[in-house]
N, C-alpha and C positions, 0 to 999 in steps of 0.2 A: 448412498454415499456420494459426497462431493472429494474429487481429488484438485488442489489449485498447486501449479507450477510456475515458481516466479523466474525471471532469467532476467538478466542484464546484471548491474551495478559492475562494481568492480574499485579499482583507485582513482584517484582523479586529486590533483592539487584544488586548494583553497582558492574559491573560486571560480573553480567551473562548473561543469555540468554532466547529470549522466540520469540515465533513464532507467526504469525497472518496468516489468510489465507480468504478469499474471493471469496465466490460463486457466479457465476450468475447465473438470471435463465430469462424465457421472451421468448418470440417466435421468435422477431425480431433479439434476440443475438447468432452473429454467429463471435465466436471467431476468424476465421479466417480472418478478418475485423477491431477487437477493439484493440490499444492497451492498456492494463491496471497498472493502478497508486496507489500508496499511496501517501498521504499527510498526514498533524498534525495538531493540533492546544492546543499549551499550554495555561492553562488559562493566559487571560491580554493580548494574543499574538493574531497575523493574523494565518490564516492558511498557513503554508509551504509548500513546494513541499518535499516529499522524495527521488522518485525513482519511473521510468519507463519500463515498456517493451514491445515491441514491439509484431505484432501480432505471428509473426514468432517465440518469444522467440532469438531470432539470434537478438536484442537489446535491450541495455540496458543505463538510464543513472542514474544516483544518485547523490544528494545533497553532497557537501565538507564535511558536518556535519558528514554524515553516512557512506562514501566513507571506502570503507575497512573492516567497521564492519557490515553492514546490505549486504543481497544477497535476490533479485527477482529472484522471478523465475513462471514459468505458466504451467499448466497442460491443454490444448485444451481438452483435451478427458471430461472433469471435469467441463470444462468452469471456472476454479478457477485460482489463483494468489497465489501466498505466498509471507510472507516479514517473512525470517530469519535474527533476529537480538541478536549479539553477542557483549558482549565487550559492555552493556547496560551502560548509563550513567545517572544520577538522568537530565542533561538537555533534556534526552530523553522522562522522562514524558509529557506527552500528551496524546489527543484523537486520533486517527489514522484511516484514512479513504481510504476506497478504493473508486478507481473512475474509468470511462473507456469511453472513446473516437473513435469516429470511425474514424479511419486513423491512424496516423505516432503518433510517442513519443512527447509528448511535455512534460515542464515543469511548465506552468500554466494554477494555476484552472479552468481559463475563457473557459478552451478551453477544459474542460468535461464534459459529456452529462450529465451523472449518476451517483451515489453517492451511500454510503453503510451510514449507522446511524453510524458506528462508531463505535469505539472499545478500553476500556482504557487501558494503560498499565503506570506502576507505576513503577519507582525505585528509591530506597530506596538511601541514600548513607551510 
């Protein structure tokens, strides 16, 4: 069993910035094997894909949505993930979840193992 723990987001007006990050933890999880994802889910909506990275960190890919203003990035030593996100937009509210897959980047949900509960982040306009 992999358990992933997200912490950060929170409110922030239109416009700025806030970070999210994502711990694993589990005996079976060996970073060098997963790679790890965020997704969303605003209320009334499906869950999204946001952005991927590969186990290497050496790939990445990201949703048109976010393209430019959000950056993954992975700490192996940490077994953790980050999503910096700048340049926040109120259609950016949602729930935001880490997830992590054993192999290559994809970009849907079907295709991860593990899930984090989740993490709000709020902005204002």
């Amino acid at each position: 069993q992999v358990q992933l723990v997200e912490s950060g987001g929170g409110l922030v007006q239109a416009g700025g910035s806030l970070g999210l990050s994502c711990a694993a933890s589990g005996r079976t999880f060996n970073p060098y094997i997963y790679a790890m994802g965020w997704f969303r889910q605003a209320p009334g909506k499906e869950r999204e894909f946001v952005s991927v990275i590969s186990w290497s960190g050496g790939g990445t890919i990201y949703s048109d949505s976010v393209k430019g203003r959000f950056t993954i990035s992975r700490d192996n030593a940490k077994n953790t993930v980050y999503l910096q996100m700048n340049r926040l937009k109120p259609e950016d509210t949602a729930v935001y979840y880490c997830a992590v897959r054993r192999g290559g980047t994809s970009d849907s949900a079907s295709d991860y193992d593990y899930w984090g509960q989740g993490a709000q982040v709020t902005v204002s306009s």
